[in-house]
C-alpha positions as MATLAB code, in Angstrom:
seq = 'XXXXXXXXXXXXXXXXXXXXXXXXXXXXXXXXXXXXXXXXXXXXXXXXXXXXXXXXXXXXXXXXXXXXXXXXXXXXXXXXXXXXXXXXXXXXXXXXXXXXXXXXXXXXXXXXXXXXXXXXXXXXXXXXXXXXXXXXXXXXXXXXXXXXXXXXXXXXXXXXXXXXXXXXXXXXXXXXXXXXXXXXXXXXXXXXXXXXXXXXXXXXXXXXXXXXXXXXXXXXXXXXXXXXXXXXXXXXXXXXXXXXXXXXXXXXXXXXXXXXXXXXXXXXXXXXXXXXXXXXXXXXXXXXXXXXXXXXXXXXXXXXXXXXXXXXXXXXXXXXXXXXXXXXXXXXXXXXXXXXXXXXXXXXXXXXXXXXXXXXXXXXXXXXXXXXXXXXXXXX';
ca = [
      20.190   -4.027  -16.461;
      17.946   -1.053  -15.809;
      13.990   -1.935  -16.075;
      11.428    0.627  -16.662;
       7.707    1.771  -16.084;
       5.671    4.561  -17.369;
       2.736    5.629  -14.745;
       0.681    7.906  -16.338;
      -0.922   10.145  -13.584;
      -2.472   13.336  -15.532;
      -3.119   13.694  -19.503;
       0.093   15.563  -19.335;
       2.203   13.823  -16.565;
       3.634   10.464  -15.932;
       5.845    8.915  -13.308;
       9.115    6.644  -14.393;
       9.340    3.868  -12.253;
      12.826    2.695  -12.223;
      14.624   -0.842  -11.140;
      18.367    0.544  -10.961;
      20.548    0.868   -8.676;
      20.208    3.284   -5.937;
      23.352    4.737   -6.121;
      22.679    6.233   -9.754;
      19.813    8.538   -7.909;
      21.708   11.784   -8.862;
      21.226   11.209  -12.688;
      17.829   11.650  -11.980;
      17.475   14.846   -9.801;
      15.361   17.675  -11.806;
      17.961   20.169  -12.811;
      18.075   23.381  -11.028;
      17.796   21.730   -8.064;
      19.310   23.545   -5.186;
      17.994   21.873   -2.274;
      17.409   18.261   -1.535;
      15.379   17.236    1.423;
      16.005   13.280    2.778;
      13.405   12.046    4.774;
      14.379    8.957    5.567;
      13.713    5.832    8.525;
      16.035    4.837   10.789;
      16.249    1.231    9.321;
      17.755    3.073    5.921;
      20.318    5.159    7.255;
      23.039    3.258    4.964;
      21.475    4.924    2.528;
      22.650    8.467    3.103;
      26.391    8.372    2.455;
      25.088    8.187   -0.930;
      23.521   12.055   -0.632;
      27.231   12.714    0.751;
      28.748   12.805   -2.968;
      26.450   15.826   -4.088;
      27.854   18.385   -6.285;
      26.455   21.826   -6.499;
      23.499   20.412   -4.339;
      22.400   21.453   -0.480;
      21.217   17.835    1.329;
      19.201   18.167    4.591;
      18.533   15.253    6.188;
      15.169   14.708    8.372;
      14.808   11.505   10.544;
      11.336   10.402   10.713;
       9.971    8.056   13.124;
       9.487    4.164   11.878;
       5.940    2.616   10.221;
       2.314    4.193   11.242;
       3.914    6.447   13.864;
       5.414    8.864   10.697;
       1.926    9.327    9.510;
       0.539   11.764   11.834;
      -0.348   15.773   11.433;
       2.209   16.703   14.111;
       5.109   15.029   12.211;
       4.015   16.285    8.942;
       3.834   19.881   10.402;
       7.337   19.416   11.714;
       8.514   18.404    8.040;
       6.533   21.643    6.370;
       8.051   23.768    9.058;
      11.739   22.306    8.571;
      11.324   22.747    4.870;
      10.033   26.805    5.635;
      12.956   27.061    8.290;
      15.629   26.090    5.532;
      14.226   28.040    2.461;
      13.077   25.599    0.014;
      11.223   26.729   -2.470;
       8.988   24.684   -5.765;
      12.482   24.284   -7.723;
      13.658   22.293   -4.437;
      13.612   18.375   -4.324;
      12.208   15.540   -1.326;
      13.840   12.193   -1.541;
      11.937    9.632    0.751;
      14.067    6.504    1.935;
      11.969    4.051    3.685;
       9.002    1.632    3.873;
       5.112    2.436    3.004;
       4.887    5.049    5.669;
       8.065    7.366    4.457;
       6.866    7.376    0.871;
       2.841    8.350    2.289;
       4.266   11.078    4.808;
       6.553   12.680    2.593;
       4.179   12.354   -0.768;
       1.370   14.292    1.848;
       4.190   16.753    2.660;
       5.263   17.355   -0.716;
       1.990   18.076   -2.280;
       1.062   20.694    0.273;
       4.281   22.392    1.010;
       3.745   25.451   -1.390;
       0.973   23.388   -3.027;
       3.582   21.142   -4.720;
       7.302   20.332   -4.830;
       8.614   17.622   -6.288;
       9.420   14.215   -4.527;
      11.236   10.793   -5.160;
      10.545    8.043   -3.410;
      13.377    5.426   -2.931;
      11.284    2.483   -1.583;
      13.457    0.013    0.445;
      11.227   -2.520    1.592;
       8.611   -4.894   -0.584;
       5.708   -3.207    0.329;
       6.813   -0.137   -0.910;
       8.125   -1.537   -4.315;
       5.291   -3.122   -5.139;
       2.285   -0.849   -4.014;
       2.915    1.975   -1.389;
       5.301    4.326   -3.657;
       3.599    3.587   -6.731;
       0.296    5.290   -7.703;
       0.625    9.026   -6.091;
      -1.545    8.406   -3.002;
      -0.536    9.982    0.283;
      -1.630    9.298    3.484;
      -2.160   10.420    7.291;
      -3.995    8.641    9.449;
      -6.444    9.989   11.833;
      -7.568    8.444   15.483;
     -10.635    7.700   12.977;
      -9.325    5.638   10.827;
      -6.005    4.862    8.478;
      -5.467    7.198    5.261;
      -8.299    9.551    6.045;
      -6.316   12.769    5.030;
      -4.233   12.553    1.969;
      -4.059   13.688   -1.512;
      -2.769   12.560   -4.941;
       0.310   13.615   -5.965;
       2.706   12.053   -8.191;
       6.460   11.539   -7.772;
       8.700   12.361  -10.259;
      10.524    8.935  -10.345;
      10.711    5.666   -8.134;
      13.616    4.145   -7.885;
      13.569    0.714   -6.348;
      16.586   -1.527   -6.105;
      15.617   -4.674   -5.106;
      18.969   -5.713   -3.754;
      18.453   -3.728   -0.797;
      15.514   -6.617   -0.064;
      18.296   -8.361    0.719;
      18.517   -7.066    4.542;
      15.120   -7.417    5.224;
      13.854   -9.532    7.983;
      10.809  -12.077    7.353;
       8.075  -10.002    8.978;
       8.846   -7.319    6.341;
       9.374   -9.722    3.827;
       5.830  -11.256    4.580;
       4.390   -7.823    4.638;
       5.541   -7.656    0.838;
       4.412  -10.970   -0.109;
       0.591  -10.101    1.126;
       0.458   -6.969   -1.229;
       2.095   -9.377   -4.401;
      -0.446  -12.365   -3.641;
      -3.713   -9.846   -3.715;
      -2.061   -8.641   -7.169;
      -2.912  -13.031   -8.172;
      -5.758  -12.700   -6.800;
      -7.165   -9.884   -9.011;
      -5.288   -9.630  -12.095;
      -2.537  -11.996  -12.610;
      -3.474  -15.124  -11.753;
       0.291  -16.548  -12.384;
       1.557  -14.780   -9.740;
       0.035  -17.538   -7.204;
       1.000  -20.449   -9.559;
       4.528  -19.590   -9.415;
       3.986  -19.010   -5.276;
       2.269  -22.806   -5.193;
       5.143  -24.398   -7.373;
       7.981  -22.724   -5.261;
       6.124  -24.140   -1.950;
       6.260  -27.732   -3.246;
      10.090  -26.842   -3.535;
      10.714  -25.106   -0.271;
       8.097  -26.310    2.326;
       9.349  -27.320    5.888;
       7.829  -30.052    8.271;
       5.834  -27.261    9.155;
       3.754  -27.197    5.870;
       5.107  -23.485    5.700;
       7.515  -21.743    3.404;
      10.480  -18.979    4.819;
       9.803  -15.772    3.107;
      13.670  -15.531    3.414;
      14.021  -18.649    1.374;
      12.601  -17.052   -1.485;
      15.325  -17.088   -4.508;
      16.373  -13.464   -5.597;
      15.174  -13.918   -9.294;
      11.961  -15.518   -8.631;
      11.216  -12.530   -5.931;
      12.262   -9.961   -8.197;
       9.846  -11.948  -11.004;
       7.275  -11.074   -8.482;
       7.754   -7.963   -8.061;
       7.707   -7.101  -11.668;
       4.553   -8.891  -12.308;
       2.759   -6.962   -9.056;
       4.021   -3.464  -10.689;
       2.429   -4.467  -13.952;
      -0.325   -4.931  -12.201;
      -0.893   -1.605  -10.150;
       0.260    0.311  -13.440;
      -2.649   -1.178  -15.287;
      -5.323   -0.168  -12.344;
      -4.090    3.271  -11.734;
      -3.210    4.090  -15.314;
      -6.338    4.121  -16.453;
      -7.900    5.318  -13.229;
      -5.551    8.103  -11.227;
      -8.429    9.078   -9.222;
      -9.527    6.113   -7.619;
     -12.891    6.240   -8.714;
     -13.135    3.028  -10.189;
     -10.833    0.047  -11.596;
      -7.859    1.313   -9.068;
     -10.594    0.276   -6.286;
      -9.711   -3.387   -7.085;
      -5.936   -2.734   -5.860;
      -7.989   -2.293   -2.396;
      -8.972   -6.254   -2.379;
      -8.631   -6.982    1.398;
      -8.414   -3.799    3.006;
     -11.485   -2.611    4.016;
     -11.040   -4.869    6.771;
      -7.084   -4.889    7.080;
      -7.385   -0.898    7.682;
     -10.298   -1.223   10.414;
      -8.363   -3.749   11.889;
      -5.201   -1.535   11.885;
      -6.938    1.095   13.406;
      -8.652   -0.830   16.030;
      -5.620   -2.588   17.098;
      -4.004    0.681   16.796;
      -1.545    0.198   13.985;
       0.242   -3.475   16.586;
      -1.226   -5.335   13.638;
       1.506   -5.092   10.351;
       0.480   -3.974    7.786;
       0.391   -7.243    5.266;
      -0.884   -9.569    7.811;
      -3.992   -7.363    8.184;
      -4.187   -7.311    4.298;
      -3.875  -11.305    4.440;
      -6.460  -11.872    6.719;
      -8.497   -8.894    4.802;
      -8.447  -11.354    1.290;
      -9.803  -14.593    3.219;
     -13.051  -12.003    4.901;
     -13.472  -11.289    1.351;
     -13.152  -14.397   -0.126;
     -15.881  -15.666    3.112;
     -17.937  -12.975    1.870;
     -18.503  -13.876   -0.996;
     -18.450  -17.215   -0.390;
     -21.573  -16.797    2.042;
     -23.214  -14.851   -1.273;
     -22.714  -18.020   -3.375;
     -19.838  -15.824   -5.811;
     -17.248  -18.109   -5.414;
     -16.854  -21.868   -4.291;
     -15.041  -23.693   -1.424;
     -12.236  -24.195   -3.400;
     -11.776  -20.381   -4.134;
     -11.729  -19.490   -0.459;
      -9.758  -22.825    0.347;
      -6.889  -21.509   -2.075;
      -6.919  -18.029   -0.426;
      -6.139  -19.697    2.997;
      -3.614  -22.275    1.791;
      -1.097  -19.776   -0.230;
      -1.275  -17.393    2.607;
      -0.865  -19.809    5.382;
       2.278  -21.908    3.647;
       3.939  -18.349    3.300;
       3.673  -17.503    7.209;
       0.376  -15.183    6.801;
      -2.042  -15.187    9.276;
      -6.013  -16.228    8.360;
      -7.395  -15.767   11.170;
      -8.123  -12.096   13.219;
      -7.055  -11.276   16.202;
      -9.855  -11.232   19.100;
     -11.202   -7.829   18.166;
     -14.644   -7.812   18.629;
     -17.240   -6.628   15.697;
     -18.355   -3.463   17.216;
     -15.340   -2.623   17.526;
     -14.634   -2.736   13.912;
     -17.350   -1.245   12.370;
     -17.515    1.843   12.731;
     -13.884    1.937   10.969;
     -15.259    0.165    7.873;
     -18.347    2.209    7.438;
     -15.233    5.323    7.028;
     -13.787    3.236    3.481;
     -12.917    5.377    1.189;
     -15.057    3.328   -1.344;
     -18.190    3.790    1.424;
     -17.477    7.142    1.173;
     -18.374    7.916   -2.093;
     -22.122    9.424   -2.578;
     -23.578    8.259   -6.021;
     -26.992   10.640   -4.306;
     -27.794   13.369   -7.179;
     -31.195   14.528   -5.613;
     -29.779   18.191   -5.327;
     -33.003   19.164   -3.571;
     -32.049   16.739   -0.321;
     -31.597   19.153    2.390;
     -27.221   19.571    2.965;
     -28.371   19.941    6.860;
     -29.949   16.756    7.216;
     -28.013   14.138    9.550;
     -26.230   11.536    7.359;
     -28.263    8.128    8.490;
     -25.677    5.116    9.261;
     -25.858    2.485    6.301;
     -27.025   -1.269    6.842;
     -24.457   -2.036    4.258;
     -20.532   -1.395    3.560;
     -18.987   -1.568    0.053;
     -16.465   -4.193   -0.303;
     -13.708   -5.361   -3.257;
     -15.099   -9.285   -3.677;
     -14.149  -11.697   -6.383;
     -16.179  -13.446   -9.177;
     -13.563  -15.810   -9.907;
      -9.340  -15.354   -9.528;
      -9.132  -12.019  -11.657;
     -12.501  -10.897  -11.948;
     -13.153   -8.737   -9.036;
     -15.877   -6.303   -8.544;
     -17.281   -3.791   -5.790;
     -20.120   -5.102   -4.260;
     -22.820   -3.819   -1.444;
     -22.695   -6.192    1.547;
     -25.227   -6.137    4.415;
     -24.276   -5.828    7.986;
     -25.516   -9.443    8.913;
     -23.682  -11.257    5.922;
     -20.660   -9.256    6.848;
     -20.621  -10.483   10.453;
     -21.372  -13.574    9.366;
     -18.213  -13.752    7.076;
     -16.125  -12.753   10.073;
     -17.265  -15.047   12.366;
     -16.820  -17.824   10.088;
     -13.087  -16.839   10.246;
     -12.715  -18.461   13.615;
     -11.951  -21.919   14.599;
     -15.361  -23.461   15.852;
];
């Protein structure tokens, strides 16, 4: 049975999010639709025979390459000039099949090709169900950092069918689980109950739980309960200006430590080891006790998740987190501060932290409580 969502992204706009199967995708191409545009990862490429039963309908299809390495300026280029080469025009369609990184490349592509076409993303892996293909944000990174150029753009639909999970391996699988655990952790605080009372089921003499063990209903009750979470953040807050911020719990290190590992780190273990540096943060401020940060290591260690970083050094990470988004943003309104003075380098970085499970705020951290908290991540 079909499930639906409603994202609105503009007073006038919204996004259906759609659990269906993938093979009803044509009832949902925007008619007068001439051209169709698949940009799609080698890892979906069952996928296309699909496109094959088109009627009345021109399908290109455009191989892009797999995870960070799609979200560069050179292969976006190559996508706008493909589209250019082959005539599509604003009544033309992009369908993205893929993880995180298809859905941000061709969202990015889509909004600036002709200032807008439309686009439907066809998320095949959790991370993309449950956070990357919902919301409208694009991204390219930069050697500067991860997600630095981007817009928002909506799609016109998502369609997610979660029995194409069913092929992933347990690194992606893991990946997925990171992004639905932060959702507990800020919001809906049954998400991690139900994790907890399916490890006392499933748990190895390893004290760890398979990702790949997980049953098909209970994921998929997971992944409904992490889309009713993003869909409350960005509903009310399209922009990212505020409330969406929250959705960001863990990544302000998980990106810098993408970016200084250059993108060898996945994706969801950085984001696991991003919620216990915020849970140490505010630990070290006195927010939260033991048995907060204690909880944050134990779900995400039973499910395979790494707490600890790699040995990246804290110079070395920095200068990435000083370049969040949420550091980014000037609240200075002294319009008579001179546009040509040089920008001095803050003591302090902005950070997603936690009050209690679902009560999370964005704090100002100093420098030396922030190295502190990441420093405490190691085994003494």
């Amino acid at each position: 049975m079909m499930k639906k969502y409603s994202l609105t992204t503009h007073s006038t706009e919204t996004c259906q999010i759609l659990f269906t199967s993938v093979s009803n995708v044509f009832k949902y191409i925007p008619s007068g639709t001439r051209r169709i545009l698949i940009m799609y990862q080698d890892s979906v490429s069952q996928v296309l025979p699909i496109f094959s039963a088109a009627s009345g309908v021109q399908c290109y299809r455009y191989l892009i390459p797999d995870s960070e390495s799609a979200k560069q300026l050179g292969v976006a280029e190559q996508c706008w000039r493909f589209l250019a080469q082959n005539n599509f025009t604003r009544s033309d369609l992009i369908v993205s099949c893929g993880g995180g990184a298809a859905s941000d490349l061709s969202g990015f592509v889509a909004s600036s090709y002709l200032r807008g076409i439309k686009v439907i993303h066809i998320p095949t892996t959790l991370v993309g169900m449950v956070d990357a293909a919902i919301g409208g944000k694009t991204g390219i990174n930069l050697k500067e950092g991860k997600n630095l150029v981007g817009s928002f753009y909506s799609p016109y639909i998502v369609l997610c069918d979660p029995s194409m999970l069913t092929t992933l391996n347990e690194e992606h699988l893991k990946s997925g689980l990171a992004e639905i655990i932060k959702c507990g952790f800020i919001q809906d605080e049954s998400i991690l109950s139900i994790l907890e009372h399916n490890a006392q089921d499933h748990m190895d003499c390893s004290q760890r739980v398979c990702a790949e063990t997980l049953p098909p209903k209970l994921l998929e009750e997971l992944i409904h309960k992490a889309v009713s979470v993003k869909i409350t953040m960005v509903d009310s807050d399209f922009r990212d200006t505020h409330k969406r911020q929250f959705l960001n719990y863990g990544h302000t290190l998980a990106h810098a430590l993408e970016a200084a590992t250059s993108h060898k780190l996945p994706h969801g273990q950085a984001v696991s080891i991003g919620m216990v540096y915020a849970a140490q943060v505010a630990f070290a401020k006195g927010l939260i006790g033991r048995n907060i940060l204690t909880r944050h290591e134990r779900i995400l260690e039973t499910y395979g998740l790494p707490i600890c970083p790699p040995e990246v050094q804290w110079r070395n990470i920095t200068p990435y987190m000083q370049r969040d988004k949420k550091n980014m943003q000037s609240n200075d309104t002294d319009s008579d501060k001179d546009s040509r003075e040089m920008p001095q380098i803050s003591t302090q970085s902005k950070l997603v932290l936690l009050r209690e499970i679902a009560n999370p705020f964005i704090s100002s951290v100093s420098h030396t409580v922030l190295l502190k908290a990441y420093e405490a991540m190691f085994p003494q």
